[in-house]
N, C-alpha and C positions, 0 to 999 in steps of 0.2 A: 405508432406514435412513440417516440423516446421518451424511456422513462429518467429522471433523476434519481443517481444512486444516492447521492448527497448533496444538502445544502452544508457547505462546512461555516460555522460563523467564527470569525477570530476576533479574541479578545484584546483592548488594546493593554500596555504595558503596567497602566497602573486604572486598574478598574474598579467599579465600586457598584452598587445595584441598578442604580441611573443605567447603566451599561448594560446590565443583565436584563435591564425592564426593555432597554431598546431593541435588546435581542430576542426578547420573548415577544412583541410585537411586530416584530418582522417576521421572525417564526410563521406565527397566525395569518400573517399577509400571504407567506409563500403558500400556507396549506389550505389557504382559501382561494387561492387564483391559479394552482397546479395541483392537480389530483394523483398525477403518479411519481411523487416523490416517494423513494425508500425507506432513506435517513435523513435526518439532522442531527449536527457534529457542532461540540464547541473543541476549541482548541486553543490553547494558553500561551505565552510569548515563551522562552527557555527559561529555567531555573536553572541557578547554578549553588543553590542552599536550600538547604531545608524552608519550607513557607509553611504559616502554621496549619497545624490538622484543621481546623475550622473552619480552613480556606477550601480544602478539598472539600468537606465535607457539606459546604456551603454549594459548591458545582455542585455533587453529586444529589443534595437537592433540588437544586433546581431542573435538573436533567427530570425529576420524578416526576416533575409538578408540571412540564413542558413537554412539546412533542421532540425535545432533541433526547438522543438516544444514548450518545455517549461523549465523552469529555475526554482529552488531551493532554497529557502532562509533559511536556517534550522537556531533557535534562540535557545542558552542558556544561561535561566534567572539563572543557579546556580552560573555563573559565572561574574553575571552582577551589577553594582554599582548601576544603575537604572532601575528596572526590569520595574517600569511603565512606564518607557519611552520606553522600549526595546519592549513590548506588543503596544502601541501607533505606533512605526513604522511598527511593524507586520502587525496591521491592515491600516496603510494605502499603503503598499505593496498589499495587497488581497484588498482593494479601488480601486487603482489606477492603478494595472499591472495585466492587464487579463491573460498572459502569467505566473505570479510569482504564485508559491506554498511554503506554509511555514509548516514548520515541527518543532514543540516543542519540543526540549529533557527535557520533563515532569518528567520524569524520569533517572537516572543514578545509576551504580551501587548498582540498588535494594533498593536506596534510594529515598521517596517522599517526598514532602513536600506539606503539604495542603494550601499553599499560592501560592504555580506555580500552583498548579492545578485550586485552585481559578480564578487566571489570568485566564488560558486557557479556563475555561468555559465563563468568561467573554468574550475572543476573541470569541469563537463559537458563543456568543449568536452576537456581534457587526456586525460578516461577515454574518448570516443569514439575517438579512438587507440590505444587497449592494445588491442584485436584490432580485426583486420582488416574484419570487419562491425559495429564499432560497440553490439555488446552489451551493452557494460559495464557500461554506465547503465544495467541492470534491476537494479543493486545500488547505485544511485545515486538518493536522495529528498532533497528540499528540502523542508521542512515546514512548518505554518504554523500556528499556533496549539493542535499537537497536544499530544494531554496523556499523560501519561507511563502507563505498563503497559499499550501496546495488546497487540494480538497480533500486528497485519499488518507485516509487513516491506514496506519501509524504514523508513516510518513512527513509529518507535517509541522509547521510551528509558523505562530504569529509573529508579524513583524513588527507588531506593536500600537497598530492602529485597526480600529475598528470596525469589523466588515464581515463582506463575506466572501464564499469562494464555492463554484458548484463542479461537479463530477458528476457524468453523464453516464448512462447505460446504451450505448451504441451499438453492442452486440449481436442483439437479436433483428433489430433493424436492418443490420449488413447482411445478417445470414438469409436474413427475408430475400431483399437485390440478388445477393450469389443463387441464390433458389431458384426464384422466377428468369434471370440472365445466365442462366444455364451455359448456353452457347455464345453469350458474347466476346469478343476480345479482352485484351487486359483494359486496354485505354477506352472503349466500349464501358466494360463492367466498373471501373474507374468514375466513368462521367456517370453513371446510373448510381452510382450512393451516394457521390456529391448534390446529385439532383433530388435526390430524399429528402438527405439530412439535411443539406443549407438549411431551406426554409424552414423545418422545425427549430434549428438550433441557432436562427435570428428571432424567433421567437422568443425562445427562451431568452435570450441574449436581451431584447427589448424590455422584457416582464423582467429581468434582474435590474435593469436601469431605474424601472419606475419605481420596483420596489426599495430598493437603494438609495433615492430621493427622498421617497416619502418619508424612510426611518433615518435617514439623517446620517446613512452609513455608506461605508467604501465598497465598492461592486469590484473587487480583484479580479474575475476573472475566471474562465471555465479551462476545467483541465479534459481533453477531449480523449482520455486512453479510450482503447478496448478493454475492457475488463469484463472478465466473467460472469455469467450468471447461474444458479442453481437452476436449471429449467434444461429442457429438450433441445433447445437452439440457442444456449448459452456459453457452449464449451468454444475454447478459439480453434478447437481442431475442426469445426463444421466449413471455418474460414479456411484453413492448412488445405484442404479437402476440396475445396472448391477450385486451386491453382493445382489439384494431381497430388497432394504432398499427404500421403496413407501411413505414411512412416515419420514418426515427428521424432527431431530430432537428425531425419538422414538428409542427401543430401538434397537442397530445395529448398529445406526450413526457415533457413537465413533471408533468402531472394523472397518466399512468401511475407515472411512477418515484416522485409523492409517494404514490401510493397503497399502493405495493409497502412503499417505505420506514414507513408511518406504520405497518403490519401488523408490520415487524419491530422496530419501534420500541416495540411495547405489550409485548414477553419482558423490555426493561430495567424494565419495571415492576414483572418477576415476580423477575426475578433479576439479580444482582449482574454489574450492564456496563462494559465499557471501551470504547476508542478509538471507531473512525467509526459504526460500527452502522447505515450504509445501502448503497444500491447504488453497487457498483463498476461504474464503467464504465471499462476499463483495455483500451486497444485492442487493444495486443499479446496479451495473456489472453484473448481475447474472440474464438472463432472465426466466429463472426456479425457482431460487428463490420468484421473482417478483410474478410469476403467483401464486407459491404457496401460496403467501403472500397475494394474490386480493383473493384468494378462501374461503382458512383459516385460513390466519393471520399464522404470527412468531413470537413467542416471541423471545421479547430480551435476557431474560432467556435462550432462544436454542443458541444463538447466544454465549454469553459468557461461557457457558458451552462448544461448540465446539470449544474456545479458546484454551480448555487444550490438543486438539490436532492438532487444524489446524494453518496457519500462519502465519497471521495480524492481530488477537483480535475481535473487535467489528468496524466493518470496513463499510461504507456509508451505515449508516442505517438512514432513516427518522423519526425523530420525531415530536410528536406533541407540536407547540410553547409554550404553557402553563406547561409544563412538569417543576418541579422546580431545580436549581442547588444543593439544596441538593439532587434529584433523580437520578440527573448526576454527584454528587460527589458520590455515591455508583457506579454507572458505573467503575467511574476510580479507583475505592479502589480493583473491582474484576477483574477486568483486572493489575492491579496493583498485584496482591495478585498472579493469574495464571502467572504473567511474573516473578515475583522476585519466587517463589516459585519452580516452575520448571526449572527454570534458560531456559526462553524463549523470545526472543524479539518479544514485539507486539506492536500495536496499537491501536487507536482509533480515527475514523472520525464522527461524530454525522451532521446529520442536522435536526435543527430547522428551519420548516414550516412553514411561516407566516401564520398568520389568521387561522391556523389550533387550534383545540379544541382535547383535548381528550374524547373517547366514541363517535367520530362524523366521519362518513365515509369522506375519504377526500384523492385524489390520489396528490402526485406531479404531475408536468408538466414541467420537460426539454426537452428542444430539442437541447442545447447546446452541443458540444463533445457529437454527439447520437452514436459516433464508442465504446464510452465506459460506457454512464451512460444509463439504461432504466429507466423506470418511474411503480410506486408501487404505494399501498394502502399506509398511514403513519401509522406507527409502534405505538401502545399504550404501553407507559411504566408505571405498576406500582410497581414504587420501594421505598425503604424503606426511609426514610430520618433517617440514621443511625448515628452514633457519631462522632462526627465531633471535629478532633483538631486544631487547630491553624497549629502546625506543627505536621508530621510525620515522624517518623523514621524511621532505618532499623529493620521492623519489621522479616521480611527472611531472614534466611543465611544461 
C-alpha cells in the first residue's frame, strides 16, 4: 500500500490563526482517514524582508502542538530592498529553529543572477557551522525555476492561497512489480505498476477531495516523484537494477531513470499534479547510493548529468569543507543551464563538512531525522573555477 511521504499544507499570503486552526483540523482529518502518512509540512508564501520573530516563532509553535513536523520559510532576494539583510534572517531562522527549512528562489523565470547565488553559497557555507557535522543544510535548498504548491521540502513555496499539496512514497511499491515481474518486457513491466498504483493513487486522490471540502481548503495537487526511502527496497538503484543498469551513472542510466520517470509522469495526466514529479536522486536519502558511494565513489559529475532527466537537480550531497565557492559557483551555473534550458525546475542542497579535506577519506555522521538522511563517504569535487560575472542574464530561452 503507498505510503504518504507528505501532506504539505500552504499557507495563504496574509494568514492569521482562523488559517492555522483550519489547518490543524484538516491535519486530524488526514491522520484519521490515512494511516501511513510520514510527514506534515506547512510552508509559507516568499518573503522578501524580514517578518517579525514572533511570526516564526508562532509556526514553530504550532508545529509542537500539531502533527506537522516542520515549516517552510521560502526567501526572494529578486524582490528584496535588502538582500543582506534578507540572507542574515535566513540564517538565523536555520540558527535558531530546528523545525524551519528555507528554500531560495535562486532562480526565476530562467533568470540568474551571480550576486543571489553568491549570497546563497555564503548561506550554505554559514549553516554548515550551526552543528558540528554540518547537517544543517538538509533544511537548506536553492531552487531553480520551481513552481509554487510542491509538496517536497526545501523546494517549495505557497502561492498565496490556502491548501494543500501531497508527496507520495512510490518506491517500494514499484520495487515490489520489478520483483515479482522479473521476466516481463519493458511495456509488460510498464502496464503492471500502472495497474498497482492507479487505484491506490485515486484513492488518495478522492480522500484529498473530500477532505479539502470539508476544511474549506484548495486540494493542489500530488507530486508523483520517486523519491527514496531509508528501508531495504527504498534505494532507486533497486529500480536501475531491474532494467540491467549495476553501474549508476554508466552507460543505460539516462534511458532507465527516463523510463521510470515517463511511467509516473502519465498519473499527471490522470490527476491533478504539482511540483517535480520525477526521480529523486538525493544521495544522503538514498541508501544505495550511500553504499555505492562508500565502495566507489560518485561523482558529482554523474549527479548533475542525471539532472537532465531526473527531479530535484544536485540534491543532499556532501561535500568536502575546503571545496572553493568558485567550484560551487559552476555547481549552480549547471544546474542553472539544465533547469532554464530544458524548461525543468530543480534544485540544489550542498553540504559542507567541517574539518573535512579533499583527497582524504572522511564519512559523515548524522543521526538526526535517521527516517530520512543515511550517512556516506564525502563527495570529492573537482570543478572548474569557470567565469564568473557580476551578474547573469537570461542566457535560455
Amino acid at each position: 500500500m503507498i505510503n504518504i511521504r507528505t501532506i504539505t499544507f500552504c499557507l495563504p499570503s496574509s494568514y492569521d490563526d482562523k488559517d492555522l486552526d483550519k489547518i490543524q483540523k484538516c491535519s486530524y482529518r488526514w491522520t484519521a482517514s490515512y494511516e501511513r502518512i510520514h510527514t506534515q509540512r506547512l510552508v509559507r508564501c516568499p518573503i522578501h524582508e524580514r517578518v517579525p520573530i514572533s511570526e516564526i516563532r508562532h509556526l514553530d509553535t504550532f508545529c509542537e502542538k500539531t502533527d506537522v513536523r516542520w515549516f517552510n520559510i521560502p526567501i526572494d532576494p529578486w524582490k528584496s530592498k535588502d538582500v543582506d539583510d534578507l540572507f542574515r534572517f535566513a540564517e538565523w531562522i536555520l540558527k535558531n529553529e530546528s523545525r524551519g527549512f528555507i528554500n531560495v528562489l535562486t532562480v526565476k523565470d530562467s533568470v540568474i543572477s551571480g550576486e543571489i547565488v553568491k549570497k546563497s553559497i555564503e548561506l550554505i557555507r554559514h549553516t554548515s557551522k550551526i552543528s558540528y557535522n554540518g547537517r544543517d543544510n538538509f533544511r537548506l535548498g536553492c531552487s531553480m525555476n520551481v513552481r509554487s504548491n510542491g509538496a517536497f521540502f526545501p523546494f517549495t513555496y505557497s502561492n498565496g492561497e490556502l491548501g494543500f499539496s501531497i508527496g507520495l512514497e512510490l518506491i517500494e511499491d514499484i520495487c515490489e512489480v520489478c520483483q515479482q515481474e522479473k521476466n516481463a518486457s519493458l511495456t509488460e513491466l510498464r502496464n503492471h505498476i500502472v495497474e498497482k498504483l492507479y487505484p491506490q493513487i485515486e484513492e488518495i486522490n478522492e480522500q484529498a477531495k473530500r477532505i479539502a471540502e470539508k476544511a474549506h481548503m484548495n486540494y493542489f495537487g500530488i507530486d508523483f516523484s520517486i523519491a527514496p526511502v531509508i528501508s531495504s527496497r527504498g534505494s532507486i538503484l533497486n529500480l536501475l537494477s531491474r532494467l540491467g543498469i549495476y553501474n549508476f551513472g554508466g552507460t543505460g542510466s539516462l534511458f532507465a531513470t527516463s523510463y521510470f520517470t515517463d511511467i509516473i509522469k502519465q498519473f499527471g495526466k490522470c490527476f491533478p499534479e504539482v511540483g517535480f514529479s520525477g526521480i529523486m536522486y538525493s544521495v544522503l536519502e538514498d541508501l544505495g547510493l550511500c553504499m555505492i558511494n562508500n565502495e566507489k565513489g560518485i561523482s558529482i559529475d554523474d549527479m548533475i548529468k542525471c539532472s537532465t532527466m531526473c527531479g530535484c537537480g544536485a540534491d543532499m550531497i556532501p561535500i568536502p569543507e575546503d571545496v572553493t565557492d568558485d567550484e560551487i559557483f559552476s555547481i549552480f551555473k549547471d544546474i542553472y543551464a539544465i533547469s532554464s534550458r530544458l524548461k525543468k525546475p530543480l534544485g540544489i542542497r550542498l553540504l559542507p563538512i567541517p574539518m573535512s579535506t579533499r583527497g582524504y577519506k572522511k564519512y559523515t555522521s548524522f543521526s538526526e531525522d535517521a527516517d530520512f538522511i543515511a550517512n556516506t563517504k564525502i563527495m570529492n569535487l573537482d570543478g572548474n573555477t569557470s567565469f564568473n560575472e557580476k551578474d547573469l542574464y537570461k542566457y535560455f530561452t
